[in-house]
C-alpha positions in Angstrom: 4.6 -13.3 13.0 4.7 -9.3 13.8 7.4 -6.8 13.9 8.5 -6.4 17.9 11.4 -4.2 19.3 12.2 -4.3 23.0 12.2 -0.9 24.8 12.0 -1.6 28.4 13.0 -4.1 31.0 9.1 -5.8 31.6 7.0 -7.0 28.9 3.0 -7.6 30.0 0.6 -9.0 27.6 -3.1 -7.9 28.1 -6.2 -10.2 27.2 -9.0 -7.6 26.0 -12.3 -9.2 25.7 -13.4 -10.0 29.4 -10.5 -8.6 30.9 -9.5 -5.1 29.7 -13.4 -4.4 28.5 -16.4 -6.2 29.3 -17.7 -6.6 26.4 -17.9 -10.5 26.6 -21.8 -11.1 27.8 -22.3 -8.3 25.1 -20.8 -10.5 22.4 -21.5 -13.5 23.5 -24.9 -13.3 24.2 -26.0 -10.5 21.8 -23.9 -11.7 18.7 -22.5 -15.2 18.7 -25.1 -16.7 20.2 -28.2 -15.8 18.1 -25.9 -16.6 15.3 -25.3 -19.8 16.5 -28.6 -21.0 16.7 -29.9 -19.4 13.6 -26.6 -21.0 11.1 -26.5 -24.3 13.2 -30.4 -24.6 12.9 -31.1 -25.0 16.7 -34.2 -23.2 17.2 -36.0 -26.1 18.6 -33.8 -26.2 20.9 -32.4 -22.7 21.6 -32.7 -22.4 25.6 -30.6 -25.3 25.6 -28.4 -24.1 22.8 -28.2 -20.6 24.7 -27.4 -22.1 27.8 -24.6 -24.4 26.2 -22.7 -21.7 24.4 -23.0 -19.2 27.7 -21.0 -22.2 29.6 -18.3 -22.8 27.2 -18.0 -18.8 26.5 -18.9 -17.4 29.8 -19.0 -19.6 32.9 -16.3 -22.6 32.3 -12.8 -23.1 32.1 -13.6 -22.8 28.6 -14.3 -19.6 28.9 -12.1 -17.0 26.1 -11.6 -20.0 24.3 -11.2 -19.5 20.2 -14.6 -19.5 18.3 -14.2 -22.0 16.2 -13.2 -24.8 18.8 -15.6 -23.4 21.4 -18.7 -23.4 18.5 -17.4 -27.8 18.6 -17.4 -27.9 22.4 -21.1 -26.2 22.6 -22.2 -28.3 19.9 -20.7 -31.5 22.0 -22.5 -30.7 25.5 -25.9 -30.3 23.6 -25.2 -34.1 22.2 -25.3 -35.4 25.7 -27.8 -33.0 27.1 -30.9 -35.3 28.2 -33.2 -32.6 27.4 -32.1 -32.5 23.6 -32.2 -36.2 23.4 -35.8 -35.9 24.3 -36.9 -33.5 21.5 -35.5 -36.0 19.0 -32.7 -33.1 17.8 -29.5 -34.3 15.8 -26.2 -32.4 16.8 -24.3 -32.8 13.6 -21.0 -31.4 14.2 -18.9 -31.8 10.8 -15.8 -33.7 10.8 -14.4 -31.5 8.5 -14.7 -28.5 11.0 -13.5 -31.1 13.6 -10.6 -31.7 11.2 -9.6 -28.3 10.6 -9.6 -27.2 13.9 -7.2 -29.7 14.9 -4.7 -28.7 12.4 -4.8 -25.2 11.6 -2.1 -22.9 13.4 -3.9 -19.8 12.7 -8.3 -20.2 13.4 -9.4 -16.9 11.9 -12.0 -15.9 9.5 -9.2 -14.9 6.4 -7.4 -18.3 6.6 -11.4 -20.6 7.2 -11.9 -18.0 3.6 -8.8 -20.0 1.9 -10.0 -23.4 2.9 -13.3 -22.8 1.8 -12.2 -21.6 -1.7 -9.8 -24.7 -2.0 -12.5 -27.1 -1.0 -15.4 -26.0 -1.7 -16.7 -27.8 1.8 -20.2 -27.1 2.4 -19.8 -27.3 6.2 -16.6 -25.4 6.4 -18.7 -22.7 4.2 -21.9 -22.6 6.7 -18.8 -22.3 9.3 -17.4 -19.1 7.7 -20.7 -17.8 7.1 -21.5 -18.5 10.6 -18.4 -16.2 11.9 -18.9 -13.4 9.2 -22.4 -13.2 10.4 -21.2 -13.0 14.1 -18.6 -10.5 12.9 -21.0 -8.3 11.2 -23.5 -8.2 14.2 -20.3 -7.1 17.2 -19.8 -3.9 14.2 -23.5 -3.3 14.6 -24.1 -3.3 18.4 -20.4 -3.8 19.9 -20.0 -0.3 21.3 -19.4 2.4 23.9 -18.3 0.0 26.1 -15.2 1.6 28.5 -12.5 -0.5 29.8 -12.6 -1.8 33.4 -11.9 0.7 35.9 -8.1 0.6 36.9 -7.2 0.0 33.1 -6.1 2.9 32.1 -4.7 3.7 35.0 -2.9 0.8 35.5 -1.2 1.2 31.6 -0.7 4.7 32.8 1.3 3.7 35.6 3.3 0.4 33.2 4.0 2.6 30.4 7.3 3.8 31.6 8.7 0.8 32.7 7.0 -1.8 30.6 6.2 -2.9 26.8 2.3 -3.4 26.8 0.8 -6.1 24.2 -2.7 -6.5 23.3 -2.9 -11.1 23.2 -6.1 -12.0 22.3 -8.5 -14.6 20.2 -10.6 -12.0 18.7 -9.9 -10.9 15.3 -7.6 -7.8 14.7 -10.6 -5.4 13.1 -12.4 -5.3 16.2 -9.1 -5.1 18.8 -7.9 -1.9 16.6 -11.5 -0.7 16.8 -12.2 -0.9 20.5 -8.6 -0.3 21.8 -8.9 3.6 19.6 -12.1 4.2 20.6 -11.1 4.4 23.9 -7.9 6.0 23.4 -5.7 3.3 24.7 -3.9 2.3 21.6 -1.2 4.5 22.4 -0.1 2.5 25.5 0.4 -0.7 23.4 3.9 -1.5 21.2 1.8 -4.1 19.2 -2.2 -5.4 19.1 -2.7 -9.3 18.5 -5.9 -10.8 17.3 -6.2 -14.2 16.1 -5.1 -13.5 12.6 -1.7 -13.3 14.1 -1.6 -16.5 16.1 -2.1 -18.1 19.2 -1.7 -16.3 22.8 0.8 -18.7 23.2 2.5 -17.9 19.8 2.3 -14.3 20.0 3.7 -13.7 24.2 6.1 -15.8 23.6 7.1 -14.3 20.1 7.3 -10.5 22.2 9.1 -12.2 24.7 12.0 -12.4 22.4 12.3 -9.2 22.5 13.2 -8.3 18.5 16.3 -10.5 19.4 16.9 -8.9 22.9 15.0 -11.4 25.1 13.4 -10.2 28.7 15.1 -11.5 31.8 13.7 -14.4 33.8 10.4 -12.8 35.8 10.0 -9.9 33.7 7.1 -11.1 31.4 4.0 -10.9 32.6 0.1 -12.1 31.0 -2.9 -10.4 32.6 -5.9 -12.5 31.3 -9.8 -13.7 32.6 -9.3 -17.2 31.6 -7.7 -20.4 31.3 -6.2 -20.2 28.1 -4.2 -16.8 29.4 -2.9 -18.7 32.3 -1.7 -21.5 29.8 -0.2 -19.1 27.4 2.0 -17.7 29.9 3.3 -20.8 31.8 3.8 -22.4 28.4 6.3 -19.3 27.9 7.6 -19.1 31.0 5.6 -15.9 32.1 4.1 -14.5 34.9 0.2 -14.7 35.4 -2.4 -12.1 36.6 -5.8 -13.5 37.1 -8.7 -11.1 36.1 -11.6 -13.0 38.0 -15.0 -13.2 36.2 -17.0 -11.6 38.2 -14.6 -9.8 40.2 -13.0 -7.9 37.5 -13.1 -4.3 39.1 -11.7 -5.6 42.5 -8.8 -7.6 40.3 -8.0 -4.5 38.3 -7.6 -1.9 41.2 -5.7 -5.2 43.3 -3.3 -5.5 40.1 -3.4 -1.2 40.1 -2.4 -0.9 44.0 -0.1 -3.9 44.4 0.4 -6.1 41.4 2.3 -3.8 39.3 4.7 -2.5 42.4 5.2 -6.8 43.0 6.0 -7.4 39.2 8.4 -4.3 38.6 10.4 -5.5 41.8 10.5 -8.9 41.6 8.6 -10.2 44.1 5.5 -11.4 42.0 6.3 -14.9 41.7 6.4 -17.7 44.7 3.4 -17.3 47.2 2.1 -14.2 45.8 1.3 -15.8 42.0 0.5 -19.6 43.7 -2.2 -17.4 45.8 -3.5 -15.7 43.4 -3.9 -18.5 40.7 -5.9 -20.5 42.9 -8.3 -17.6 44.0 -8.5 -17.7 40.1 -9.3 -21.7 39.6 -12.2 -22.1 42.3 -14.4 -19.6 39.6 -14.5 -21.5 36.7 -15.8 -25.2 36.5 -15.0 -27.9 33.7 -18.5 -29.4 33.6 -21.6 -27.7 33.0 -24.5 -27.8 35.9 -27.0 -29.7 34.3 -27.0 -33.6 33.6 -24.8 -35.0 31.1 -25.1 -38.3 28.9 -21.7 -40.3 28.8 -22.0 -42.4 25.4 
């Protein structure tokens, strides 16, 4: 996994992408998705395709999802959408991309690389190509973006009392990238991209603490998505919603009262319950338009 020593009392995990930057309509609709349409050959159809990936990326409980399994689930809504019925477009989503995805641990570019080379699988290829492409194109136009205000001060205000980690799906290249271009690298005892493993994998890896595990209530995930909330509960972990949307108000709330709550002990209960389902009313599981049920 990674090398972790515990140094204070509180460990919080930080999701970047979304919630520490907003750099996720930036990616999303500036890099993935004219990649997705170009290597998935869905130009006929591409406001459909646009509006697709924007759900599962952007707008859904989806949202911060892995690439890989978010690339299926985009691919899966434009199947049933009447609209690309009508055009006479095939969605071909390869079961070898379903099958990987289902088994692999670790859904990064540098372990899709080793499959490819063992198999030689022409979908799994168009797959890596696909994310190297995406890849390339956030190192071309991914930057200058600051982190949400009350960021910085808010791992200003942790950094004595807390061990900061960096718990996020993108790959480790761009997390080192963004989190020293804006100087905030030195807050954090380790950065996790999806090289590393799964939010899941890596909180609750920290959370042991380099054999000196945190007390009950003393791990805490700050994240914009579902997936955060899962990977914290799934560890036993506090959860700080981000809210799409809402980011700057949910940073300066977490900066003027969620920190003093988690660092005394009165963060879970009524406090967490409230805030969680502020957090669920803003993300839907089905898209807005009409769906076909096969």
């Amino acid at each position: 996994m990674f090398a972790f020593v515990r140094r204070h009392d509180f460990l919080v995990g930080i999701d970047s992408d979304g919630c520490a930057f907003d750099t996720m309509e930036l990616k999303h609709k500036e890099c993935f998705i004219p990649n997705t349409i170009n290597y998935w050959e869905l130009q006929a159809i591409s406001k459909y395709a646009r509006e697709a990936a924007e759900f599962v990326n952007l707008y859904s409980k989806s949202r911060g999802v892995n690439r890989f399994p978010a690339l299926i689930e985009t691919l899966e809504w434009l199947r049933k959408r009447p609209e690309v019925r009508a055009r006479g477009v095939q969605i071909c989503i390869p079961s070898s991309l379903r099958d990987w995805v289902a088994k692999e641990t670790k859904l990064s570019n540098e372990r899709l690389r080793q499959v490819v080379e063992e198999t030689n699988d022409p979908d799994l290829r168009r797959t890596l190509e696909w994310s190297e492409a995406v890849n390339e194109a956030v190192r071309r136009i991914v930057r200058h973006v600051p982190p949400f205000p009350f960021v910085r001060e808010s791992l200003e205000k942790l950094k004595d009392h807390a061990d900061i980690l960096v718990v996020s799906a993108t790959p480790q290249e761009a997390l080192e990238r963004e989190w020293e271009e804006h100087d905030l690298k030195k807050y954090v005892a380790a950065i996790c991209g999806q090289e590393i493993g799964t939010k899941k994998q890596c909180l609750g890896h920290a959370a042991q603490g380099g054999g000196h595990p945190y007390p009950r209530g003393h791990v805490l995930m700050i994240g914009d998505a579902p997936g955060d909330y899962q990977a914290a509960k799934a560890n036993g972990a506090l959860f700080f919603p981000i809210i799409p949307g809402k980011e700057e108000a949910s940073w300066e709330r977490f900066f003027n009262e969620g920190i003093d709550r988690f660092l005394s002990e009165t963060f879970a209960g009524e406090y967490e319950e409230a805030l969680v389902a502020e957090f669920n009313r803003y993300l839907p599981d089905r898209p807005p338009w009409p769906v076909i049920e096969d």
